[in-house]
Each structure stands twice: as structure tokens, then as C-alpha cells.
N, CA, C and O atoms as a GROMACS GRO file, in nm:
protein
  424
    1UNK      N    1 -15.500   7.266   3.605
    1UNK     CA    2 -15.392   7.361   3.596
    1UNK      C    3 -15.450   7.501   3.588
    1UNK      O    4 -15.547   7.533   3.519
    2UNK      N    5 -15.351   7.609   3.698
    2UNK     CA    6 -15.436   7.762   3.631
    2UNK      C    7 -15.384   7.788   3.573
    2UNK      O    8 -15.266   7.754   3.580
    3UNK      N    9 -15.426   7.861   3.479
    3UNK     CA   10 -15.414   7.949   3.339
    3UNK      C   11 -15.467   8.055   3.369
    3UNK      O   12 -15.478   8.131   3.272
    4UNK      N   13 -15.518   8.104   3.493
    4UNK     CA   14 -15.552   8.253   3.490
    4UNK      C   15 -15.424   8.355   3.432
    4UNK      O   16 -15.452   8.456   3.368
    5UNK      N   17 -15.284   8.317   3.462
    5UNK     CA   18 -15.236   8.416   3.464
    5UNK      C   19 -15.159   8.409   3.321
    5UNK      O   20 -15.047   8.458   3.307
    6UNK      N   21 -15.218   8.352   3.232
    6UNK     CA   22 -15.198   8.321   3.066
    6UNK      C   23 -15.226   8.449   2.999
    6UNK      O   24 -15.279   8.507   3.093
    7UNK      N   25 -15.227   8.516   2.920
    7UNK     CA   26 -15.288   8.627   2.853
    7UNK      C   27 -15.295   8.563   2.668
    7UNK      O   28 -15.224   8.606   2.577
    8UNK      N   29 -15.373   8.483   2.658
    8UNK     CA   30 -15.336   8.461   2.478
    8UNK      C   31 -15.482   8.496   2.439
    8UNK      O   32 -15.596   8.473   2.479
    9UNK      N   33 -15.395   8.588   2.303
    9UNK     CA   34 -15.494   8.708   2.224
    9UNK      C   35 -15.478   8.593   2.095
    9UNK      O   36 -15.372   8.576   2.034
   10UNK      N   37 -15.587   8.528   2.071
   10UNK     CA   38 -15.580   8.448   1.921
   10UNK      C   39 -15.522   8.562   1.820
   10UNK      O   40 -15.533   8.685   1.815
   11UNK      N   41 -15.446   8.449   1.730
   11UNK     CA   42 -15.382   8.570   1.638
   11UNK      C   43 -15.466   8.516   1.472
   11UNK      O   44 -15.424   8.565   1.367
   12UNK      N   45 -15.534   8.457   1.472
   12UNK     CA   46 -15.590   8.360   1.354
   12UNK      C   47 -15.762   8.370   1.417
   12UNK      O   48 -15.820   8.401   1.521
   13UNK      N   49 -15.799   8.318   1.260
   13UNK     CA   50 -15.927   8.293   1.237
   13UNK      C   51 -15.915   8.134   1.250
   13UNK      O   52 -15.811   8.073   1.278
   14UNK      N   53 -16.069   8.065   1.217
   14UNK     CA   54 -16.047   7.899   1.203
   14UNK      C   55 -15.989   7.896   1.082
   14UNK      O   56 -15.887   7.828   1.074
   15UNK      N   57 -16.030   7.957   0.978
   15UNK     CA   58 -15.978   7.909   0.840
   15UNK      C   59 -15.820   7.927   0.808
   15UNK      O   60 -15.781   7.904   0.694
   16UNK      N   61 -15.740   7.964   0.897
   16UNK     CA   62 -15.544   8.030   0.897
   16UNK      C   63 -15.532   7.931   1.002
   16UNK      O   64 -15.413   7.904   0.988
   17UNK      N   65 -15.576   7.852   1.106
   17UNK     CA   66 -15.572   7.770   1.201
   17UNK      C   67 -15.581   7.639   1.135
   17UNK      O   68 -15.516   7.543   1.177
   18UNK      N   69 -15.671   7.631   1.016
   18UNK     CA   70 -15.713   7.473   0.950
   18UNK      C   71 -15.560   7.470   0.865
   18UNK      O   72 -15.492   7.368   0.866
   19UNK      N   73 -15.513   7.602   0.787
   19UNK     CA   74 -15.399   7.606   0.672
   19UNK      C   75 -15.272   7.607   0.744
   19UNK      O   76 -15.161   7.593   0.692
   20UNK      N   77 -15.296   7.624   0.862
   20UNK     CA   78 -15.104   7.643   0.946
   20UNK      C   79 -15.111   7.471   1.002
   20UNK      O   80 -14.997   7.426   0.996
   21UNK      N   81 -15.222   7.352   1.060
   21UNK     CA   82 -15.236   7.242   1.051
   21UNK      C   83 -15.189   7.182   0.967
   21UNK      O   84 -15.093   7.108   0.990
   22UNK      N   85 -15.263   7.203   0.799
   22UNK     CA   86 -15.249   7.134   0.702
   22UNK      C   87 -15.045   7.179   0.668
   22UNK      O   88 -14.957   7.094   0.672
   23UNK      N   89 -15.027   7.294   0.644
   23UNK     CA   90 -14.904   7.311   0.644
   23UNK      C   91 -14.825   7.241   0.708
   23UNK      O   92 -14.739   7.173   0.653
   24UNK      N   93 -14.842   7.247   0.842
   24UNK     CA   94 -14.763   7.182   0.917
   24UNK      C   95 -14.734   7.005   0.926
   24UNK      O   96 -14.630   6.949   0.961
   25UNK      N   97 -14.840   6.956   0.888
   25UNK     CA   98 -14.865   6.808   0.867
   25UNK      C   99 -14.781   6.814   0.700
   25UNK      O  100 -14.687   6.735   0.690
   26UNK      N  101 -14.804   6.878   0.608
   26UNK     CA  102 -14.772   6.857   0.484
   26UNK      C  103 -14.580   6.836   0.487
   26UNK      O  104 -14.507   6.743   0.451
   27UNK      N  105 -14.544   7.017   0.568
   27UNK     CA  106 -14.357   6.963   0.593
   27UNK      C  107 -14.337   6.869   0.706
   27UNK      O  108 -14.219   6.863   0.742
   28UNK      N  109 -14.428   6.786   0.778
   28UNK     CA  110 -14.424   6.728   0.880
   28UNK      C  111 -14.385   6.576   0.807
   28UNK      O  112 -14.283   6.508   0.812
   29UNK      N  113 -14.497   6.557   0.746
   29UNK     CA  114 -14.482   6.412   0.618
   29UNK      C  115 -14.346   6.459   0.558
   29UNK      O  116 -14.250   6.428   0.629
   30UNK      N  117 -14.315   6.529   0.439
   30UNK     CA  118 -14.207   6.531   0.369
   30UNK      C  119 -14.077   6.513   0.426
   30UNK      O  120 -13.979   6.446   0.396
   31UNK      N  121 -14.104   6.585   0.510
   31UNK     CA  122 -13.916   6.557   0.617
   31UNK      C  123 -13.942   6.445   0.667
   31UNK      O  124 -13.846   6.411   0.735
   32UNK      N  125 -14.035   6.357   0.670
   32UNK     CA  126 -13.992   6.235   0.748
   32UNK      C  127 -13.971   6.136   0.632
   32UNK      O  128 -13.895   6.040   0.649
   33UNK      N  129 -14.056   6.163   0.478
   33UNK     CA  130 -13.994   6.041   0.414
   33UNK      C  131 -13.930   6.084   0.325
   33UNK      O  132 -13.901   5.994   0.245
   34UNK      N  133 -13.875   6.228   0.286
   34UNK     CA  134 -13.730   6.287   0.208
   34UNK      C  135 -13.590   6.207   0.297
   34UNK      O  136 -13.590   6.207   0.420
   35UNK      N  137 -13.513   6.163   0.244
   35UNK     CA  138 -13.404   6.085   0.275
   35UNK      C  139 -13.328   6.219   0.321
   35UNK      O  140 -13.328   6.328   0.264
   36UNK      N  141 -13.246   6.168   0.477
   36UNK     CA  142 -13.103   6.293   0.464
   36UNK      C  143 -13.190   6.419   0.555
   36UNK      O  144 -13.126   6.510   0.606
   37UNK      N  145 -13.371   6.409   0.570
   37UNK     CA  146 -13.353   6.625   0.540
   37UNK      C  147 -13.341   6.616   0.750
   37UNK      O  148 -13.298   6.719   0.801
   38UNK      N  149 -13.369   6.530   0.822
   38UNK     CA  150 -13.391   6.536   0.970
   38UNK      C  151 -13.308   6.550   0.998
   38UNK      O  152 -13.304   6.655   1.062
   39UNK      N  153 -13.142   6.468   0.988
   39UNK     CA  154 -13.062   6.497   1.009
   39UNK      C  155 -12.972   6.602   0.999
   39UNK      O  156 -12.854   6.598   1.036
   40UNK      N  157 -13.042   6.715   0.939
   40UNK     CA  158 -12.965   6.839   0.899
   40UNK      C  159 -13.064   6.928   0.983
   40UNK      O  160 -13.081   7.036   0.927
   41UNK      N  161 -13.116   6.918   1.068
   41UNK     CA  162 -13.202   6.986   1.122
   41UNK      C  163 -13.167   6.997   1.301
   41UNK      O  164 -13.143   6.905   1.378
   42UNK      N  165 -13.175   7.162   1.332
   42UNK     CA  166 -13.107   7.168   1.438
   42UNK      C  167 -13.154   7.013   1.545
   42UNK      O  168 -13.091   6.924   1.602
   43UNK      N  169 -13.348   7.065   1.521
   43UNK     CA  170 -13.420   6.956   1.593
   43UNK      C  171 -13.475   6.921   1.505
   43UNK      O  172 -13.499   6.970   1.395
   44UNK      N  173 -13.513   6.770   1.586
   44UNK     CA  174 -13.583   6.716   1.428
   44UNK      C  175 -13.751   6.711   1.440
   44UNK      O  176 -13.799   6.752   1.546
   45UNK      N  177 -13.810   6.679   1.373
   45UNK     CA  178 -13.920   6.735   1.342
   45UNK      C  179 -14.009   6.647   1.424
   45UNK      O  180 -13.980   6.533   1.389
   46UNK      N  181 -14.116   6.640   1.526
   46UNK     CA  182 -14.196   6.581   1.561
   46UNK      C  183 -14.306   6.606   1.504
   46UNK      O  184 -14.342   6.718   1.467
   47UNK      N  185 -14.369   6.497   1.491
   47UNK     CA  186 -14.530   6.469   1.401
   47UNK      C  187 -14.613   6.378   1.429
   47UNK      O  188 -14.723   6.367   1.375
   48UNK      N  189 -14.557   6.288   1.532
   48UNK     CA  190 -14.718   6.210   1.596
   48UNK      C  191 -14.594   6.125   1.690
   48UNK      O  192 -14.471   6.132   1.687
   49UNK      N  193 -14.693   6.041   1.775
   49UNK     CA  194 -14.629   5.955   1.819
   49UNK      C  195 -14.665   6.022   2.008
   49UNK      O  196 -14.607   5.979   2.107
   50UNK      N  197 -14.748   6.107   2.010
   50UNK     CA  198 -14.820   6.124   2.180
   50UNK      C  199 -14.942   6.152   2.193
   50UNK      O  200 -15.002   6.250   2.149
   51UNK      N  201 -14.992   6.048   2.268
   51UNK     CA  202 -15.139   6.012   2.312
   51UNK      C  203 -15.203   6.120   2.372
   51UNK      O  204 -15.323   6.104   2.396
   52UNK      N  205 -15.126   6.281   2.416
   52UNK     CA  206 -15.222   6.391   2.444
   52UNK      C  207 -15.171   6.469   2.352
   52UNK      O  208 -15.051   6.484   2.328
   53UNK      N  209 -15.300   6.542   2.277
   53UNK     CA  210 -15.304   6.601   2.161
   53UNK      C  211 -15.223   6.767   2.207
   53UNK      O  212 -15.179   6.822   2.106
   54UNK      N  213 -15.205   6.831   2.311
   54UNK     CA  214 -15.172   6.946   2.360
   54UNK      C  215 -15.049   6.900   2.370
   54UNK      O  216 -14.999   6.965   2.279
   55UNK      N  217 -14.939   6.818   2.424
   55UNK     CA  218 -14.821   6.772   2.436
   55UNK      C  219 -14.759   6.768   2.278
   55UNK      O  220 -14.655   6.819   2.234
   56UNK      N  221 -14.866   6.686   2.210
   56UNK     CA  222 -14.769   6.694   2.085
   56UNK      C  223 -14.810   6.845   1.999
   56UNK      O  224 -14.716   6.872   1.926
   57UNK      N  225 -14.910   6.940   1.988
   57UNK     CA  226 -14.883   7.061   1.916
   57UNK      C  227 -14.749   7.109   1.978
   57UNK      O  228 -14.656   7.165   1.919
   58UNK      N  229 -14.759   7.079   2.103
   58UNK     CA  230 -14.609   7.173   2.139
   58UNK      C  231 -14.503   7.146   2.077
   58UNK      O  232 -14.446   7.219   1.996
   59UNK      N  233 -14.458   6.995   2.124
   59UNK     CA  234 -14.342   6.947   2.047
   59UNK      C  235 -14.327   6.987   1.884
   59UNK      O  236 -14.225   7.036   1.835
   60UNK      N  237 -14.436   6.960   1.820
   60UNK     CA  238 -14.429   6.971   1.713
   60UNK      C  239 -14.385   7.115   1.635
   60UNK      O  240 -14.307   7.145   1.545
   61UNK      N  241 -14.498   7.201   1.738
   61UNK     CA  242 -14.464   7.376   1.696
   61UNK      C  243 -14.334   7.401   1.719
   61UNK      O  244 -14.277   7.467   1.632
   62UNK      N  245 -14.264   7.362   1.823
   62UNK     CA  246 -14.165   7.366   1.900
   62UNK      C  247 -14.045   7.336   1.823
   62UNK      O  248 -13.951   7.415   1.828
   63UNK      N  249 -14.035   7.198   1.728
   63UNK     CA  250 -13.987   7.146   1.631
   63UNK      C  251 -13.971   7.250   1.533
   63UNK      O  252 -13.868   7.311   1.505
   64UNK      N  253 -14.089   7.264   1.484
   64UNK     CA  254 -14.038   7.310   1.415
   64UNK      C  255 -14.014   7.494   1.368
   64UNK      O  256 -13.992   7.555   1.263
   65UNK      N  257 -14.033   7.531   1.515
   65UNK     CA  258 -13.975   7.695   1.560
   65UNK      C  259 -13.803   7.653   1.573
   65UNK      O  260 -13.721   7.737   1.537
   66UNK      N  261 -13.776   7.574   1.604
   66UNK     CA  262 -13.664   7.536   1.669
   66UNK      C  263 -13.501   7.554   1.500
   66UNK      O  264 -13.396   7.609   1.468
   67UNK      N  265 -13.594   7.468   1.462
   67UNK     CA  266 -13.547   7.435   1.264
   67UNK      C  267 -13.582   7.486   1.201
   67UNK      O  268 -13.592   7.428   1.093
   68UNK      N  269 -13.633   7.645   1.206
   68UNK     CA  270 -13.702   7.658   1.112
   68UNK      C  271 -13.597   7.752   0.984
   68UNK      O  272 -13.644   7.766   0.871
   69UNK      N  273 -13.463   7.809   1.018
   69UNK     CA  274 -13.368   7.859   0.898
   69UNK      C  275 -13.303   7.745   0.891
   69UNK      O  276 -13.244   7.752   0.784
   70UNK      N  277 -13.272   7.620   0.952
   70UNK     CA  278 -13.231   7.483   0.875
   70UNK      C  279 -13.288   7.448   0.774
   70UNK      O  280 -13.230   7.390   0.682
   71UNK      N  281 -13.454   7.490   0.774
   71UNK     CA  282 -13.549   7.399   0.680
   71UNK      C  283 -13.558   7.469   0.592
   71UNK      O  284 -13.558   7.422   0.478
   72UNK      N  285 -13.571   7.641   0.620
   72UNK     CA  286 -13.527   7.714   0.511
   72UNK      C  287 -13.415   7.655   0.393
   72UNK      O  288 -13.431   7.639   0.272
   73UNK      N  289 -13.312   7.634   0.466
   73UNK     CA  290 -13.189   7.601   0.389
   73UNK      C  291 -13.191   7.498   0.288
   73UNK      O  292 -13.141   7.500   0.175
   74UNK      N  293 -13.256   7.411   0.345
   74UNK     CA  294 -13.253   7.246   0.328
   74UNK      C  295 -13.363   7.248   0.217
   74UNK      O  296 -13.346   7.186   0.112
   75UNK      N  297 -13.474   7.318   0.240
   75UNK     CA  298 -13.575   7.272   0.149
   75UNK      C  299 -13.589   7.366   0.046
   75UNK      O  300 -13.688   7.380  -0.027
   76UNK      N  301 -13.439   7.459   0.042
   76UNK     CA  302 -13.443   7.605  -0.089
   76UNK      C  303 -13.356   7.523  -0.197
   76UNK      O  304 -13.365   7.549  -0.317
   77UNK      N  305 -13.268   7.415  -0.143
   77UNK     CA  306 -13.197   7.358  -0.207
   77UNK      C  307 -13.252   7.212  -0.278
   77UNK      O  308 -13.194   7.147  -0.365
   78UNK      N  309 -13.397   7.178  -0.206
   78UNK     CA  310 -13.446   7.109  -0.264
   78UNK      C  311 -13.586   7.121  -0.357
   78UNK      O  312 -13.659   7.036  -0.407
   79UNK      N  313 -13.588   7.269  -0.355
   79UNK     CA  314 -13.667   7.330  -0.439
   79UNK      C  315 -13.819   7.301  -0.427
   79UNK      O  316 -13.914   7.293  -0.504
   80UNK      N  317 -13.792   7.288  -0.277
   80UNK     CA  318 -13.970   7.287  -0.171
   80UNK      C  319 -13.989   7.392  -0.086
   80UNK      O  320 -14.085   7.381  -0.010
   81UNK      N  321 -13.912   7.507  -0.078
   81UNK     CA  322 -13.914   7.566  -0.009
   81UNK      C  323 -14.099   7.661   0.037
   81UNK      O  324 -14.128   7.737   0.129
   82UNK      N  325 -14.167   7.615  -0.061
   82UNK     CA  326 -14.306   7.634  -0.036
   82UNK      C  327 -14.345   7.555   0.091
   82UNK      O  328 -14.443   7.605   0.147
   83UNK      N  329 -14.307   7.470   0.136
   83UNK     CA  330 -14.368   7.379   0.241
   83UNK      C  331 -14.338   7.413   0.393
   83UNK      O  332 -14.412   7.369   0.481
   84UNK      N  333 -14.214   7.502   0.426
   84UNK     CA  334 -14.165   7.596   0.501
   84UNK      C  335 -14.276   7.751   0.511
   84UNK      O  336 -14.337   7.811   0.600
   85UNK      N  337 -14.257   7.764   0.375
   85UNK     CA  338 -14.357   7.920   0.345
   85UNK      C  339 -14.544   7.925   0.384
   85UNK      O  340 -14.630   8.011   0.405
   86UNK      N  341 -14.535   7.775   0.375
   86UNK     CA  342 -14.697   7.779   0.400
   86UNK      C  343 -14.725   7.781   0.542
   86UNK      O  344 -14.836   7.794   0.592
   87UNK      N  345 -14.582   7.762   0.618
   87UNK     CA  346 -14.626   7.790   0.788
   87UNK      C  347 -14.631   7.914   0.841
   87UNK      O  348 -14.529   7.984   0.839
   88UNK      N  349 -14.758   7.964   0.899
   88UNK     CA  350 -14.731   8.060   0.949
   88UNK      C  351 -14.719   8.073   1.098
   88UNK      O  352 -14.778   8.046   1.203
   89UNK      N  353 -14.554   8.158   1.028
   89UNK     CA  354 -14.509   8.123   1.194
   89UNK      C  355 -14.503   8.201   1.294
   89UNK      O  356 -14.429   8.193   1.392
   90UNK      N  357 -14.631   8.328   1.251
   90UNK     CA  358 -14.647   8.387   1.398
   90UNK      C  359 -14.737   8.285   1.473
   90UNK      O  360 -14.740   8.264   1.595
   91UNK      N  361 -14.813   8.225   1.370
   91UNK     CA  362 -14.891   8.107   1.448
   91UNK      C  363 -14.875   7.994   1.481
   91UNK      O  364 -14.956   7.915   1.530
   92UNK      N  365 -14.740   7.978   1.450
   92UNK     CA  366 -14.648   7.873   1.518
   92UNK      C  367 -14.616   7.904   1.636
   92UNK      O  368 -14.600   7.827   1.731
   93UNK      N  369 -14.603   8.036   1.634
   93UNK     CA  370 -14.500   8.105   1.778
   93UNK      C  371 -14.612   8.098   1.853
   93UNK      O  372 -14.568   8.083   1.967
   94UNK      N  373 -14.744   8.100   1.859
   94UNK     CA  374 -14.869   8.144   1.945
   94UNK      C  375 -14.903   8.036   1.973
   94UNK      O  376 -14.977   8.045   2.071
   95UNK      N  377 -14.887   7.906   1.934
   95UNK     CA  378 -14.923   7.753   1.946
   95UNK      C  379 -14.841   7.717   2.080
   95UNK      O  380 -14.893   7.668   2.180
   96UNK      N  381 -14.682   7.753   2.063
   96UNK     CA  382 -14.621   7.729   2.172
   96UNK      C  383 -14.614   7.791   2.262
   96UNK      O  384 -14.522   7.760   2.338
   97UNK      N  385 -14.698   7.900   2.299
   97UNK     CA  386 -14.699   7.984   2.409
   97UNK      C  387 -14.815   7.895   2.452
   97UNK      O  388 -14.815   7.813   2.544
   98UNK      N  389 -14.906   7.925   2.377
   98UNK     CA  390 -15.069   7.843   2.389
   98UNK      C  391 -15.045   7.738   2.485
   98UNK      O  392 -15.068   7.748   2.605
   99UNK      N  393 -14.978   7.589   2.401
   99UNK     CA  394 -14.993   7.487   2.436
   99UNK      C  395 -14.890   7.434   2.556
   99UNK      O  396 -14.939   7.350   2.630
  100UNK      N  397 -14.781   7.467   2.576
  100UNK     CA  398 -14.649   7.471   2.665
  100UNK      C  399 -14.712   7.437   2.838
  100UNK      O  400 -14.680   7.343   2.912
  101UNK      N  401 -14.794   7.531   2.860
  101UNK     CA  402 -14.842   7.548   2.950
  101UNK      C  403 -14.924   7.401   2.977
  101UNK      O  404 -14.880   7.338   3.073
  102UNK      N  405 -15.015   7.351   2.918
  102UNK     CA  406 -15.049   7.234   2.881
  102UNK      C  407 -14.961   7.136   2.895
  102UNK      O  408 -14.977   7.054   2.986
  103UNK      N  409 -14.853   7.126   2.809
  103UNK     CA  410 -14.755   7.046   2.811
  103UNK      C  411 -14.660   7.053   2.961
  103UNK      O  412 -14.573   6.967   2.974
  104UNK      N  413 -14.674   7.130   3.042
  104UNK     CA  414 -14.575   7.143   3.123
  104UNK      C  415 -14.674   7.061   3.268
  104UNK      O  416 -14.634   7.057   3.384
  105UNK      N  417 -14.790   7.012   3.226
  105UNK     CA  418 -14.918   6.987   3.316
  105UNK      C  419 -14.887   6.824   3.355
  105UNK      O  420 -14.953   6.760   3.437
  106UNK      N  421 -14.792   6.784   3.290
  106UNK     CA  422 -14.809   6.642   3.300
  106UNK      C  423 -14.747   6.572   3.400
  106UNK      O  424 -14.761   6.451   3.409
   0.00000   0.00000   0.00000
């Protein structure tokens, strides 16, 4: 696939790249075994389940760019709202520009 005509300026170091992962896996687990929280969610949250690793950051970033003032909502009322806060989501937003392209390869 070309990607010449891509322009992505990393917005992270490795060590904000390892913590927006771990973040993301951490509300990735909780919404799937909190009872009730997927279904209140515009989209629901993808977290594994595709054999190319670039297909699923997308979905997943994608997920959860998509939900992300649902999860606000959902997880202020369940008094997790730290698990939302630990994503950072300009580097959410840069994952799916990133990876899309990738994902659109298949």
C-alpha cells in the first residue's frame, strides 16, 4: 500500500504510547466485564478478536473515539471515570489516522 501521501507527525514518546495501550486495554477489560456499560455506548468497545494487529488498533481507537462522552457519562456515574481520563485522546485521534490507512489495505 502507498503511504507516501500520509503526513503523520508522532504526537507521543514510547513511554505516553506504552500508558495510552495500557489505558486503553485497562477501559477495554472493564467495559467488557462491568454488566449494562456496552450497551449504553454509542459503539461498543472493541478489544481483541482480529488476527492483524493494525485492523484491530483501528477498530479499537475508533471504538472508542466513537463513545467516548457516553463513557464519560457512564463511567462518572460509576465512579471510574479515571479509566476514560487515562486515555489520551489526542493519541487516540493519531492512532486512527495512523492505522485506518492500514486497515483500509485489506
Amino acid at each position: 500500500m502507498d503511504l507516501s501521501g500520509v503526513h503523520y507527525s508522532p504526537c507521543c514518546t514510547c513511554s505516553q504510547a506504552v500508558k495510552y495501550e495500557l489505558a486503553v486495554a485497562d477501559l477495554c477489560r472493564y467495559v467488557k466485564q462491568a454488566t449494562g456499560i456496552q450497551e449504553q455506548l454509542s459503539k461498543s468497545l472493541k478489544h481483541e478478536g482480529d488476527t492483524r494487529p493494525w485492523t484491530l488498533m483501528y477498530r479499537r481507537a475508533e471504538s472508542v473515539e466513537a463513545s467516548y462522552e457516553d463513557l464519560v457519562t457512564v463511567l462518572t456515574a460509576k465512579n471510574r471515570l479515571e479509566l476514560i481520563a487515562n486515555v489520551n485522546r489526542e493519541l487516540n485521534k493519531e492512532m486512527i489516522e495512523l492505522t485506518k490507512y492500514q486497515d483500509r489495505g485489506r
